[in-house]
Structure formats: structure tokens, C-alpha cells
VEXGU-185295 format. One record per residue (C-alpha): x, y, z; residue in one letter. Coordinates in nm, 4 decimals. Each point is the difference from the previous one (the first is absolute). Layout:
// residues N
@px=X; py=Y; pz=Z; resn=A
...
//
This chain:
// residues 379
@px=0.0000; py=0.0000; pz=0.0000; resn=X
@px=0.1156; py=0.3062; pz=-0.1246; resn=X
@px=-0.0046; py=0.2827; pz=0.2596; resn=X
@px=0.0626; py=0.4245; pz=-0.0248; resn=X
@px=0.2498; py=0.1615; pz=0.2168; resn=X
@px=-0.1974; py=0.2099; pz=0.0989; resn=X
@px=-0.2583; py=-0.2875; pz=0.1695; resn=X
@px=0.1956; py=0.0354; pz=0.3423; resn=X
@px=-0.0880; py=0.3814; pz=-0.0008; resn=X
@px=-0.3806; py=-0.0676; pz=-0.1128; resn=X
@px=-0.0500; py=-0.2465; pz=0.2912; resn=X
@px=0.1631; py=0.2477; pz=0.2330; resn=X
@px=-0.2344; py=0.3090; pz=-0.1415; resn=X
@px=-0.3180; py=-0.2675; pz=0.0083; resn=X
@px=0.1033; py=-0.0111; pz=0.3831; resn=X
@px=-0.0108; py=0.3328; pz=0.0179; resn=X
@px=-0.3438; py=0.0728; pz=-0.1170; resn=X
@px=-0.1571; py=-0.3073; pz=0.1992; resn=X
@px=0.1500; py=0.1797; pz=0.2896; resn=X
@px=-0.1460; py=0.3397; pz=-0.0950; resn=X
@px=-0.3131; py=-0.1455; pz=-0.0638; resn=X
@px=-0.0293; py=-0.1407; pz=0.3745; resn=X
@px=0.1518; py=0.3272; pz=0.1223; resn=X
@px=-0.2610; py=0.1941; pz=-0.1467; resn=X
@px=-0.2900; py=-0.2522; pz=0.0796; resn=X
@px=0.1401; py=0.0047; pz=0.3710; resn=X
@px=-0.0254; py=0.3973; pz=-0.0063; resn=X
@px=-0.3275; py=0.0356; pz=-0.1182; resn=X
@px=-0.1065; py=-0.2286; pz=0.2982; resn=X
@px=0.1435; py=0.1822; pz=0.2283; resn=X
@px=-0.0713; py=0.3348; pz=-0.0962; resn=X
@px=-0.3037; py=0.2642; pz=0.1801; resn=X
@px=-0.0303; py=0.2507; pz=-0.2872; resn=X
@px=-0.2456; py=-0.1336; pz=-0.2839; resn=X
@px=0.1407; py=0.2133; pz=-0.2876; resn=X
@px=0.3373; py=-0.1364; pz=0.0936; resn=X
@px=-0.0660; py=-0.3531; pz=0.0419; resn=X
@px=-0.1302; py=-0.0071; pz=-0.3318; resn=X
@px=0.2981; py=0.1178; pz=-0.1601; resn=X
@px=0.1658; py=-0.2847; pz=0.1542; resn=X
@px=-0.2377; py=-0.2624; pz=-0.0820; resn=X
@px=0.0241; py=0.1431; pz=-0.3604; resn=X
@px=0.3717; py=-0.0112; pz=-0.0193; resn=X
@px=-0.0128; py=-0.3573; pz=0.1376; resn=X
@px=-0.2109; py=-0.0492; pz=-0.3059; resn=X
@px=0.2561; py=0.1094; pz=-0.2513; resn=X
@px=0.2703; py=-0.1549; pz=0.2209; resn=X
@px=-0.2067; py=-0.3385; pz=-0.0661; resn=X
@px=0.0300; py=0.0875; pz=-0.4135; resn=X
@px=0.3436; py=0.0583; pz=0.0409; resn=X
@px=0.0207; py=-0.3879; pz=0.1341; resn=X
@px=-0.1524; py=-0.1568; pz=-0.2180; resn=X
@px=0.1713; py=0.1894; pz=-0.2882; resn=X
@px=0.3463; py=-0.1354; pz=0.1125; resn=X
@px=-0.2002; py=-0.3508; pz=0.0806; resn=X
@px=-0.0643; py=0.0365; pz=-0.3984; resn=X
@px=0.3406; py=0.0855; pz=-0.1147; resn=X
@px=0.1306; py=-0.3042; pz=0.2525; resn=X
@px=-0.2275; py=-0.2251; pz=-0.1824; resn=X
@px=0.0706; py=0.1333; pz=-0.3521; resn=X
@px=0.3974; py=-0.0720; pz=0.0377; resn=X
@px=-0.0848; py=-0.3515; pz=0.1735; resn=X
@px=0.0917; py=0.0256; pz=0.3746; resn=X
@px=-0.3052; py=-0.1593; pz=0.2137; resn=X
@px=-0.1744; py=0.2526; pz=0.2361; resn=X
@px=-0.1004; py=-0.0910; pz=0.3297; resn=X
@px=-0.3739; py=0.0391; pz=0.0436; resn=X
@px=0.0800; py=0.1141; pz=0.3651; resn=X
@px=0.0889; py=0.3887; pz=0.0322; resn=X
@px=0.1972; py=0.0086; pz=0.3190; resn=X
@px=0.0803; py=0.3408; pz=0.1152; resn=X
@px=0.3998; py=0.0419; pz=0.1249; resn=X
@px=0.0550; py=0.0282; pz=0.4036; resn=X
@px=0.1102; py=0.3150; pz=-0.0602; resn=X
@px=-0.3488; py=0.1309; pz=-0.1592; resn=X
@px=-0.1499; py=-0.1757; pz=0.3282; resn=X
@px=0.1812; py=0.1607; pz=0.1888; resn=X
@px=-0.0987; py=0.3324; pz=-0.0997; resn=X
@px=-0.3477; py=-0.0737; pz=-0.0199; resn=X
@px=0.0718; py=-0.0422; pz=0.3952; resn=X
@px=0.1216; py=0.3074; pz=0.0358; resn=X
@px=-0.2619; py=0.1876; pz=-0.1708; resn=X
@px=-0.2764; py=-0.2299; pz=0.1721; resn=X
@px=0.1405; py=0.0884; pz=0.3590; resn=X
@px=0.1027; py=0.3754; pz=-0.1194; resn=X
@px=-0.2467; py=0.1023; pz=-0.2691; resn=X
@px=0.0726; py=0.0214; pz=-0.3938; resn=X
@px=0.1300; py=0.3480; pz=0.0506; resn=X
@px=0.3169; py=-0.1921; pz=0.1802; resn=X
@px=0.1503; py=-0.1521; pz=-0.2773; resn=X
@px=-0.1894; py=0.1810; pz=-0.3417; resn=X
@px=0.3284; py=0.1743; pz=-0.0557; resn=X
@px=0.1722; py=-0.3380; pz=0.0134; resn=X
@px=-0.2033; py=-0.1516; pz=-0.2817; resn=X
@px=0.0010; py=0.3249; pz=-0.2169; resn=X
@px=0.3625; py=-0.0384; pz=0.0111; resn=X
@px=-0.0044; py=-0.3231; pz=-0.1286; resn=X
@px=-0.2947; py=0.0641; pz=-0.2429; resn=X
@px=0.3363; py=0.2767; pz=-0.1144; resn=X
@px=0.2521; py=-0.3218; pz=-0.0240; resn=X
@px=-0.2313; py=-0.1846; pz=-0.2576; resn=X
@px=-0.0691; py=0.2700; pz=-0.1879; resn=X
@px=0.3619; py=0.0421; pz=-0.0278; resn=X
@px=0.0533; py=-0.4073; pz=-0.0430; resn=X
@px=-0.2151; py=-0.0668; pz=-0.2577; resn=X
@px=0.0910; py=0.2995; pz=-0.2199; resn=X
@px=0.3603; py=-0.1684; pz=0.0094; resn=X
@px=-0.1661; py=-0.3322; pz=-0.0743; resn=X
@px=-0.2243; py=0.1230; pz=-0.3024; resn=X
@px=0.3670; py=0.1653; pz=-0.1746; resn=X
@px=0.1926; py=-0.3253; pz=0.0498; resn=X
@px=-0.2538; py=-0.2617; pz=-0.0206; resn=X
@px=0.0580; py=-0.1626; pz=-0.3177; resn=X
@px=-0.3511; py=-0.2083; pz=0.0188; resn=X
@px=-0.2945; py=0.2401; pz=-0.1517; resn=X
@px=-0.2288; py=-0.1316; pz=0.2627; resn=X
@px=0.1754; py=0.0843; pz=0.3030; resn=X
@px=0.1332; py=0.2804; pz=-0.1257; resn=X
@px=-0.3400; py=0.1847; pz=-0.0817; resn=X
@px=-0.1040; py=-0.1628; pz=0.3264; resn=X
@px=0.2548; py=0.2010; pz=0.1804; resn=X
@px=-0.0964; py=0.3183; pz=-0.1969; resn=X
@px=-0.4269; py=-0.0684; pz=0.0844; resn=X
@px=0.0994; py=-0.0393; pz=0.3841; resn=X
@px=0.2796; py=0.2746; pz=-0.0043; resn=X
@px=-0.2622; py=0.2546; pz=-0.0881; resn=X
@px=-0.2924; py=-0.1742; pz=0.2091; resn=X
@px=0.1927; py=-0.0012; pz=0.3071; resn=X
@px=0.1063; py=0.3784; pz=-0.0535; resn=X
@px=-0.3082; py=0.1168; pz=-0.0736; resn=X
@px=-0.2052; py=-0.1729; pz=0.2948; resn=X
@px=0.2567; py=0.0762; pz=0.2367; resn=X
@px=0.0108; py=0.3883; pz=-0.0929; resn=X
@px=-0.3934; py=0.0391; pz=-0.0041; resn=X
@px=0.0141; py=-0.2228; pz=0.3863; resn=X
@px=0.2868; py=0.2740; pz=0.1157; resn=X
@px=-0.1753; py=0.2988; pz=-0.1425; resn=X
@px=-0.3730; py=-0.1357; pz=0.1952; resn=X
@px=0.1890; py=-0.0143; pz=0.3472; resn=X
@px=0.1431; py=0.3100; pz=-0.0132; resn=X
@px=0.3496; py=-0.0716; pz=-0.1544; resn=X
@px=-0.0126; py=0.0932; pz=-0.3810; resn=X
@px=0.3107; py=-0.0666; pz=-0.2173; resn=X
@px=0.2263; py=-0.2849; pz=-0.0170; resn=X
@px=-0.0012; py=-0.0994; pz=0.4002; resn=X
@px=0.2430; py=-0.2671; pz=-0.0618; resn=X
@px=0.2739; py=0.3016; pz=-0.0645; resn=X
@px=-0.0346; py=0.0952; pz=0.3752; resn=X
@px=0.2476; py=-0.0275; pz=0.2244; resn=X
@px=-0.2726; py=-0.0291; pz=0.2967; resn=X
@px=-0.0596; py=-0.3909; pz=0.0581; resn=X
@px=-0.2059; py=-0.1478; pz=0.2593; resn=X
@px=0.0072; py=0.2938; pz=0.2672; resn=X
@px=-0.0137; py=-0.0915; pz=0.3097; resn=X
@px=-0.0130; py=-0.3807; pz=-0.0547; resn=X
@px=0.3872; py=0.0650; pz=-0.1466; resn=X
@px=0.0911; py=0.1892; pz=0.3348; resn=X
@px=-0.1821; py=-0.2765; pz=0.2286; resn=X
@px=0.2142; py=-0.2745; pz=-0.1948; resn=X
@px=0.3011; py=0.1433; pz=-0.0359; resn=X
@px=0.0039; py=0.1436; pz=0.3429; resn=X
@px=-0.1002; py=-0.3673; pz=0.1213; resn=X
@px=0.2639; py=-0.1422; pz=-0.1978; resn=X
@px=0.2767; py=0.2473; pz=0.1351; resn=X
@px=-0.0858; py=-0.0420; pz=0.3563; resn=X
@px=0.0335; py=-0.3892; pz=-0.0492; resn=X
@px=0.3200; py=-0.0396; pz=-0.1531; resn=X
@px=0.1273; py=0.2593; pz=0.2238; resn=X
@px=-0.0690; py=-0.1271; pz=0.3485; resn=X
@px=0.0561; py=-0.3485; pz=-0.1298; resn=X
@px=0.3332; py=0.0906; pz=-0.0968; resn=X
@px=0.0477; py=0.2052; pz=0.3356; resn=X
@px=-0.1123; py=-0.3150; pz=0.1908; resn=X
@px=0.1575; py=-0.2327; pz=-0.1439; resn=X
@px=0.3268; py=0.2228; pz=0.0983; resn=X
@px=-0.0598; py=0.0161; pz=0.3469; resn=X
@px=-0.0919; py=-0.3932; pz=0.0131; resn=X
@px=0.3444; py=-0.0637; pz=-0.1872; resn=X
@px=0.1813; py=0.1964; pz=0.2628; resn=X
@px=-0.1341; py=-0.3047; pz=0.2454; resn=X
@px=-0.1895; py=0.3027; pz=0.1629; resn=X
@px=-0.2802; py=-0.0817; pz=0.3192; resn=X
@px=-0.3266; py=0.0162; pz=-0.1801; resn=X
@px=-0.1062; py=0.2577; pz=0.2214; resn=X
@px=0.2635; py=0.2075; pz=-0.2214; resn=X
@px=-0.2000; py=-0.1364; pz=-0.2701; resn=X
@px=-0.2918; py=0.1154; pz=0.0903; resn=X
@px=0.1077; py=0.3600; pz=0.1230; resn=X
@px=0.1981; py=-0.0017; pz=-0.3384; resn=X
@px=-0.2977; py=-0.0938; pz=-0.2094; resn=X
@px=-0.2299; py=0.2263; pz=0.1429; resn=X
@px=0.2134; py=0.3184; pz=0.0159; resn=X
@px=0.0887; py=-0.0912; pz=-0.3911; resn=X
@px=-0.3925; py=0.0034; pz=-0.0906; resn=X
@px=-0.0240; py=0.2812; pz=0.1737; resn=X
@px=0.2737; py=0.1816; pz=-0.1929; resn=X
@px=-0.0760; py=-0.1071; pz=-0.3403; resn=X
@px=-0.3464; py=0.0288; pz=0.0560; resn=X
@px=0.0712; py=0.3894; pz=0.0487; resn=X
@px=0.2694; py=0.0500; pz=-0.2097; resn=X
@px=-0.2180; py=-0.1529; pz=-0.3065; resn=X
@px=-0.2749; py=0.2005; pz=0.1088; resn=X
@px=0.1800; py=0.3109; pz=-0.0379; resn=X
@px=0.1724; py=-0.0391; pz=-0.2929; resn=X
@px=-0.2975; py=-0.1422; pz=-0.1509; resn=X
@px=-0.1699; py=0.3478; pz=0.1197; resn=X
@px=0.2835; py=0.2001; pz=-0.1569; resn=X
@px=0.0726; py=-0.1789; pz=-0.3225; resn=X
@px=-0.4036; py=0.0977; pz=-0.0444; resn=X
@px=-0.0105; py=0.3214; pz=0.1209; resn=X
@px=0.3059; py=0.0943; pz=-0.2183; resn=X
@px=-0.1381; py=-0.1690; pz=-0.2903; resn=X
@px=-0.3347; py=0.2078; pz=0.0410; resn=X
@px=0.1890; py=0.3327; pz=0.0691; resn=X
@px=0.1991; py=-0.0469; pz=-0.3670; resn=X
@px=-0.3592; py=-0.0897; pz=-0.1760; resn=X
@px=-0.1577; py=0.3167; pz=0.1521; resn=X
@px=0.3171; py=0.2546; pz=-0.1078; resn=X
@px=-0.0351; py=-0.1546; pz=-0.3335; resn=X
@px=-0.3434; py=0.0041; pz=-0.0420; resn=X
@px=0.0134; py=0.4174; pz=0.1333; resn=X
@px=0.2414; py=0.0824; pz=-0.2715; resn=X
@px=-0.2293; py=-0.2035; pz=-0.2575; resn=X
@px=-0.2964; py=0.2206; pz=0.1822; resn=X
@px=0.2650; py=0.3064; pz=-0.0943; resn=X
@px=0.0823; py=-0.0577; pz=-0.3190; resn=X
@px=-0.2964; py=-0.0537; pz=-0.1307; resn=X
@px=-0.1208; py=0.3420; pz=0.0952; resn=X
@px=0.3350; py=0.1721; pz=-0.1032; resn=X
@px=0.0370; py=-0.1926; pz=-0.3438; resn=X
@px=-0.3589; py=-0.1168; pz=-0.0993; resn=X
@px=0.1121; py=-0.0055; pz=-0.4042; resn=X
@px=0.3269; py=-0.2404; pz=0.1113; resn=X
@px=-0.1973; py=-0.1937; pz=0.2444; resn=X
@px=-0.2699; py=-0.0782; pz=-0.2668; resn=X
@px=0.2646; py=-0.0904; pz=-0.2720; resn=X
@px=0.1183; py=-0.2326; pz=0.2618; resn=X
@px=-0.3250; py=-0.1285; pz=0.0786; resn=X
@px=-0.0694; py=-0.0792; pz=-0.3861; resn=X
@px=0.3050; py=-0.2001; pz=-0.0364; resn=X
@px=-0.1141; py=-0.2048; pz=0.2660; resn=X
@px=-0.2959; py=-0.1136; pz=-0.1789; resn=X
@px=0.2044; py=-0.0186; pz=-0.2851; resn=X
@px=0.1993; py=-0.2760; pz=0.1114; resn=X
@px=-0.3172; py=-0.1707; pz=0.1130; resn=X
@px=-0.1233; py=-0.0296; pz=-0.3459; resn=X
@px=-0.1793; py=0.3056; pz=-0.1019; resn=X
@px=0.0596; py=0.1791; pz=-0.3067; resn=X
@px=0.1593; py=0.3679; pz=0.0561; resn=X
@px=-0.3581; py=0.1672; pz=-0.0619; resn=X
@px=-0.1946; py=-0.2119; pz=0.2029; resn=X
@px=0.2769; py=0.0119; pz=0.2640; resn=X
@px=0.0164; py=0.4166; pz=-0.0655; resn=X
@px=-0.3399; py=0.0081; pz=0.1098; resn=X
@px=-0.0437; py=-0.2334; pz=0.3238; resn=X
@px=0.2902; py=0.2016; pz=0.1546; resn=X
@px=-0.1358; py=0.3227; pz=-0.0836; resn=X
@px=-0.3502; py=-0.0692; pz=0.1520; resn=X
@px=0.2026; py=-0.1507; pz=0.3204; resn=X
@px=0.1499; py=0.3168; pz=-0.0054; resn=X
@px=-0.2830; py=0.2114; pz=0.0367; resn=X
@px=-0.0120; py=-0.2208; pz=0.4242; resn=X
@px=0.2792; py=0.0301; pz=0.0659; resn=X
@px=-0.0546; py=-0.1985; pz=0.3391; resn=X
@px=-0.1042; py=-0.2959; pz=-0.2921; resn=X
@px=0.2973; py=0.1044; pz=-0.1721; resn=X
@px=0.2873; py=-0.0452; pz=0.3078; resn=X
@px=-0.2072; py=-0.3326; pz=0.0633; resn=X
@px=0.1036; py=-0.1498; pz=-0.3434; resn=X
@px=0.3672; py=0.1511; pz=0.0198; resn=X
@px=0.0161; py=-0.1262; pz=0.3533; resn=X
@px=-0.1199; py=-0.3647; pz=-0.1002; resn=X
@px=0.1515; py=0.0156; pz=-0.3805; resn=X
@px=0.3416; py=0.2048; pz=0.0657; resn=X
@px=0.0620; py=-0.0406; pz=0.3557; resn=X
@px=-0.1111; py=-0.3725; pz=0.0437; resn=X
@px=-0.1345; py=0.1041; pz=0.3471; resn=X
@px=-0.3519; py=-0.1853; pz=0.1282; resn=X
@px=-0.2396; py=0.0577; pz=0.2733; resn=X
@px=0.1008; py=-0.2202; pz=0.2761; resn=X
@px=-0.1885; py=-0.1058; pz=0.2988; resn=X
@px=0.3302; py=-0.0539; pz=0.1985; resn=X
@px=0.0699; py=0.2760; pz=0.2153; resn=X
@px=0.3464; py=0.0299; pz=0.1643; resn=X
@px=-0.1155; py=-0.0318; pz=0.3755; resn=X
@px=-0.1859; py=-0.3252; pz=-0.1202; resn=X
@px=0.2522; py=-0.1529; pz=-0.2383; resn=X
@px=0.2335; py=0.0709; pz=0.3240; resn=X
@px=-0.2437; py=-0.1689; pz=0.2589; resn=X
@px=-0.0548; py=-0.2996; pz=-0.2419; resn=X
@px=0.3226; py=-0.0413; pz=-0.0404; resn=X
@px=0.1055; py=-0.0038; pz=0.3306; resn=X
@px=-0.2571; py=-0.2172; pz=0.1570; resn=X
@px=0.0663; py=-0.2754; pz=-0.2882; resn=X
@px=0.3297; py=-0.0056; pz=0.1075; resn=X
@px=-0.0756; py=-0.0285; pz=0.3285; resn=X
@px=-0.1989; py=-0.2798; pz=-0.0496; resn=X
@px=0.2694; py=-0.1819; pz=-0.2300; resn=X
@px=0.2796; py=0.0708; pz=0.2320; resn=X
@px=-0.1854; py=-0.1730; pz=0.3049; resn=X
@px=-0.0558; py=-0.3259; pz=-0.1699; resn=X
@px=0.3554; py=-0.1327; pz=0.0713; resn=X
@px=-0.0436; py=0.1578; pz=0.3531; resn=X
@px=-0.2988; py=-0.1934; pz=0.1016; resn=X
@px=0.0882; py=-0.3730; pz=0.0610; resn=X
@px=0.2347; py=0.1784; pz=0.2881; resn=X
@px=-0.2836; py=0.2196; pz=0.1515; resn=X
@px=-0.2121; py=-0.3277; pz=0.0347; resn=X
@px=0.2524; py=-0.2562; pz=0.1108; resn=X
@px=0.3473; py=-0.0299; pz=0.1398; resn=X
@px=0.1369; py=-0.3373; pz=-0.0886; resn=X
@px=0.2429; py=-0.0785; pz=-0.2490; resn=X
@px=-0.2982; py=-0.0356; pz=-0.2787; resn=X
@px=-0.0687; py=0.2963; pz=-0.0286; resn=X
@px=0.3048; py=0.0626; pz=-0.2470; resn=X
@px=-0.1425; py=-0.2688; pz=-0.2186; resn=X
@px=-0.3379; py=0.1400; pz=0.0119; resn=X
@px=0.1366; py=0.3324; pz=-0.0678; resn=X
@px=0.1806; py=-0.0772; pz=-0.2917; resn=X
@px=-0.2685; py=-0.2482; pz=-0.1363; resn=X
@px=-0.2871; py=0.2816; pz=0.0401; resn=X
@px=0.2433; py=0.2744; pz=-0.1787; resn=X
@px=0.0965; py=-0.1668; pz=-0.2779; resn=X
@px=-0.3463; py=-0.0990; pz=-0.0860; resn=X
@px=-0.0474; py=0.3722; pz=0.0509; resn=X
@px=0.2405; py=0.0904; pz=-0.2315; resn=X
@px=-0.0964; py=-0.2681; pz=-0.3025; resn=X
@px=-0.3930; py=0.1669; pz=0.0708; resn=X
@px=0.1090; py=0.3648; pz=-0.0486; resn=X
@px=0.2062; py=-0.1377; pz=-0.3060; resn=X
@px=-0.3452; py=-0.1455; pz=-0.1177; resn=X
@px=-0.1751; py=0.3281; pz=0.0754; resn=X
@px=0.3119; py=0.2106; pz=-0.2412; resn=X
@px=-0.1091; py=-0.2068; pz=-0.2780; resn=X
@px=-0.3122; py=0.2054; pz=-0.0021; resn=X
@px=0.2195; py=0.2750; pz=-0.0799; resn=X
@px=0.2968; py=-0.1036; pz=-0.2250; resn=X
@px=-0.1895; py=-0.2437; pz=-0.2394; resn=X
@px=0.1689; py=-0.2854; pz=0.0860; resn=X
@px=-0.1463; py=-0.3456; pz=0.1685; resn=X
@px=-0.0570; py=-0.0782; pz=0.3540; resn=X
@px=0.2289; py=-0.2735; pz=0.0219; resn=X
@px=0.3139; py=0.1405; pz=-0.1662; resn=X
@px=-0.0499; py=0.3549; pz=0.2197; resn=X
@px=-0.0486; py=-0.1761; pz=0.2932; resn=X
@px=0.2363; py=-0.2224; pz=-0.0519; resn=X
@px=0.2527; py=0.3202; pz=-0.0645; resn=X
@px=-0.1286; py=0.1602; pz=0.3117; resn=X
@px=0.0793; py=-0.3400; pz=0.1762; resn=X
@px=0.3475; py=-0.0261; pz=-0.0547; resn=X
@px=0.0794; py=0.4080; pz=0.0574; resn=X
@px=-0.1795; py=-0.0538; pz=0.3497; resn=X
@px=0.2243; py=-0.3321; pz=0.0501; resn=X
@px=0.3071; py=0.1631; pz=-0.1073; resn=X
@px=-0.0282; py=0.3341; pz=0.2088; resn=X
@px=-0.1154; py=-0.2268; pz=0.3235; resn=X
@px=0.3455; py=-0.2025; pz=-0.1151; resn=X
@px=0.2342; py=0.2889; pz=0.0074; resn=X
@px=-0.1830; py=0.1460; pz=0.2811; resn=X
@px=0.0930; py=-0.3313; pz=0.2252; resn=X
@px=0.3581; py=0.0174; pz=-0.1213; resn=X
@px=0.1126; py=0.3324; pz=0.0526; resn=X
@px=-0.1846; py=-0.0573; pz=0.3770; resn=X
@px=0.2008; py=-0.2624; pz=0.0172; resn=X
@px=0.2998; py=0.1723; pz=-0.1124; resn=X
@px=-0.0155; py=0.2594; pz=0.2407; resn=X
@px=-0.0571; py=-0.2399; pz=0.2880; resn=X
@px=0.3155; py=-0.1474; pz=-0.0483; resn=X
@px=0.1980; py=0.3384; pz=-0.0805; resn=X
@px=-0.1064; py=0.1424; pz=0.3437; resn=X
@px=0.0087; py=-0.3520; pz=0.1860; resn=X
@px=0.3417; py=0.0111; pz=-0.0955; resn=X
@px=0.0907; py=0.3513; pz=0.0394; resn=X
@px=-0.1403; py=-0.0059; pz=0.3727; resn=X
@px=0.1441; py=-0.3119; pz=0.1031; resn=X
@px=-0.3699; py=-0.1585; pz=-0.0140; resn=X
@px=0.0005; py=-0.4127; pz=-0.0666; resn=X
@px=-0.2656; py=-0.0141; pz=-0.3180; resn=X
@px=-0.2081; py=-0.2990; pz=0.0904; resn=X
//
């Protein structure tokens, strides 16, 4: 049997609408507003075309299709998230990726050399754009979302925050336990550590926000500024941007000129078109607070075994509980960076493994640099 080379990539893209098609599914069942659930349940719709499209092209080039459409861990695991959070939670997540298939299977349809999946590619390239900018534009975010540089909000904060009080405290624990330390030591240690990072993530989670914000609001003043000092430069500008969009110089000519005449409607496209800046919902005092308390929360799993027993188990317990800890919050990334559960928590695994590793041997180290230099016998 005679098979493309591009079959492997066709599978993988099949994959990826039969988990869109869930995601969406799972959203509309989740979701309170009735205008916006229907989007959803629409988009599922076209997500379910999109299947069986790539089911056809499968067929057509002889591989056998499995009747079964399985949806990845990874799309389960997001429909978690946005059962337990709300859609709102991870939208930006999926427009993102609606973004890297649009991208995907413009590449495919140029090098495809098999007409089917190659005007496939080009069908569902201009489908997925299409839905996903008319679903953006509905909630509130118009344009090309999956250009933005905001993902996930504060679900991003609450996992990485999670993920760097873990791995630190683990690390800091595993330190003190090298040094052959009492484990009330451990226990002091651990707590005063969460207690640090917790605030020191907090506050630079608050600043890196707050600093962020104060850039977006000088540049959006001297937009505000310009606009009223060169109105003729600032339309020019504004009809190039449509320009590159697609519009014809006329057409374009005209759309910025009417903008022009708000100019509150005006700075609003430059902002969103020139600037790339978009209404958030995270504030810095938040984004700070959510920050910190994740951390909190991640740094006191290694801690706990210790606060609720004091034999020798608890070291084993502590190590078992954080490194399933660390393979979960690997899991949870995956929502993030695209890739599967397994191989990010996997990856988050072995970094949690190998900072509790160097953490125990530089305690240990040090143990028997100052036994030695005080004259104390290292058991």
C-alpha cells in the first residue's frame, strides 16, 4: 500500500480537529450566556466538518480510520479547567491554537503535493480563521487574538506561581535534609522558605504588572497625543493598517478617515492594531495576590508530610507527594505550550528530581565542609 508523506501530518491535524470539536462541545455545556453558547455549539459543528473532511482524505489515500474519535488528555484536560473555572479561563488558550492551525495548514496546502489534502488544508485554513475571528470579535476581543501576548491570565500566574514555589522549597528541603539536619530544622526551614517565596513572588508578580501597565498607559497617552497633534499622519497610518489587512487603498482611505472623525474609536484601533495592547482583566494588585498565594500553596506541599508526622517517613512521603506535584503542574503547562501531558509532565518530573538532587548534595557538601572545619565527627 502506497502511502503520502504527508499521511503522518493528516492523522496528526485529524487529531486536532476531533479535539477541537470536544473542546467546543464541552464549552457550550458549560457556558451561562445563550448567545455565547451558541457560538460554541456552532463552531463544534464546523469543527465536526473539519473531521470528517480529513476522515475523507484518510480514506481516499488508503489508511483505515478508526470509527472512535478520542479526544487527546491534553484537550481533557482543558475542558477541566474551563468546567471548574468557566470558558472565559482558557478561550485565549484555544484562540491561540485556532492561530497555530491556521498557520499549519497554510504550510501544509503550499507543500502538500496530494491535491486533496492540499485544498483540504486551504478549506480549513480559511474556516478556522474566519470562525475564530468572528468568536474573538463576539466576546469582546476583535482581531487576530492568537497574536496576543496575554495567555491564560490568572490561570498562568496560579500555575506558574504553583510550580515555582514547588521546585523551590523542594530543592531548599531537600538541602537541609542532605545536611543530615533535625527535622525540626526541616520544618522551620520549609516554612520560613514558603513564606519567603510566597512574598517575594507576590511582589514581583505585582511589579512586573504594574510596570507592564504603566508602559501601556504612556504609550497609549502619546497615541491619545498624536492623534490630536497630527490627525492627517495619524490617518495615513491608520489606512496602511487596513491596507495590510487586505483592503484596497480606497476602501482602506475611507475606513480610517471615518475612524478619524472619533477619535476615541480611532486610538482604540491604533491601540489594538499598532500598539498590540488588549483590555485585560488582570490588575497588578491581583496578578500579585494570585501569584503569591499559588506559590504559597506549591511551596507547602513538600513541607507537609513534616507538619503531620515526625518519623523517618515523612521524607519518603515528602518526596513521593512532590514529585507527583511536579509531573501534575507539568500536565497543567501543556495547556499552555501545546505540547502533551505526558511528555510536559514528564519534563517537569525530571527538573523537580534534578533540583531536589543537587539540593541534597550541596547540603551534604556543606555538612561535611563545616563538620570538618569545626572539628565536628559527620555521622
Amino acid at each position: 500500500m502506497s502511502h503520502s508523506p504527508t499521511d503522518g501530518l493528516v492523522g496528526h491535524f485529524l487529531a486536532e480537529e476531533i479535539d477541537a470539536a470536544y473542546l467546543y462541545r464541552e464549552l457550550s455545556a458549560v457556558e451561562t450566556d445563550a448567545k455565547r453558547r451558541e457560538i460554541f455549539r456552532k463552531l463544534a459543528e464546523v469543527e465536526d466538518r473539519h473531521v470528517e473532511r480529513w476522515e475523507q482524505v484518510l480514506i481516499e489515500q488508503g489508511v483505515k480510520v478508526s470509527e472512535v474519535r478520542t479526544p487527546s488528555g491534553r484537550a481533557r484536560l482543558t475542558a477541566w479547567v474551563a468546567r471548574k473555572l468557566g470558558p472565559g479561563a482558557v478561550l485565549p488558550m484555544i484562540l491561540r491554537e485556532e492561530g497555530r492551525e491556521v498557520a499549519a495548514y497554510l504550510k501544509l496546502a503550499k507543500q502538500s503535493t496530494d491535491p486533496a489534502t492540499s485544498s483540504t488544508a486551504a478549506d480549513l485554513a480559511t474556516d478556522s480563521a474566519m470562525h475564530a475571528q468572528e468568536l474573538a470579535s463576539i466576546i469582546g476581543k476583535p482581531g487576530e487574538p492568537w497574536h496576543s501576548s496575554e495567555v491564560g491570565g490568572y490561570l498562568r500566574s496560579v500555575i506558574y506561581g504553583f510550580n515555582d514555589g514547588l521546585t523551590a522549597n523542594f530543592g531548599l528541603i531537600a538541602g537541609v535534609i542532605g545536611a543530615n539536619s533535625d527535622l525540626r530544622i526541616v520544618i522551620i526551614t520549609g516554612i520560613a522558605g514558603a513564606a519567603a517565596d510566597a512574598l517575594s513572588m507576590g511582589a514581583s508578580g505585582y511589579l512586573a504588572a504594574k510596570s507592564e501597565a504603566e508602559v501601556h498607559a504612556h504609550d497609549i497617552e502619546m497615541e491619545r497625543y498624536e492623534i490630536r497633534m497630527m490627525p492627517d499622519i495619524e490617518e495615513d497610518e491608520l489606512a496602511l493598517i487596513y491596507e495590510a489587512k487586505g483592503l484596497d487603498p480606497e476602501h482602506a482611505r475611507s475606513t480610517a478617515h471615518a475612524l478619524m472623525a472619533d477619535p476615541e474609536k480611532a486610538l482604540a484601533t491604533k491601540v489594538r492594531e499598532e500598539l498590540d495592547i488588549s483590555d485585560s482583566a488582570v490588575t497588578p494588585l491581583k496578578d500579585g495576590m494570585v501569584t503569591g498565594v499559588a506559590t504559597l500553596i506549591g511551596a507547602i506541599i513538600p513541607i507537609l508530610p513534616f507538619l503531620l508526622t515526625t518519623s523517618q517517613w515523612a521524607i519518603w512521603i515528602s518526596l513521593t507527594i512532590s514529585m507527583l506535584a511536579h509531573f501534575a503542574v507539568g500536565a497543567a503547562r501543556s495547556v499552555f505550550t501545546g505540547r502533551g501531558i505526558w511528555a510536559s509532565g514528564r519534563d517537569m518530573f525530571l527538573v523537580g528530581f534534578g533540583v531536589a538532587a543537587a539540593g541534597y548534595v550541596i547540603g551534604k557538601g556543606l555538612e561535611l565542609v563545616m563538620g570538618h572545619e569545626l572539628g565536628v565527627p559527620v555521622p
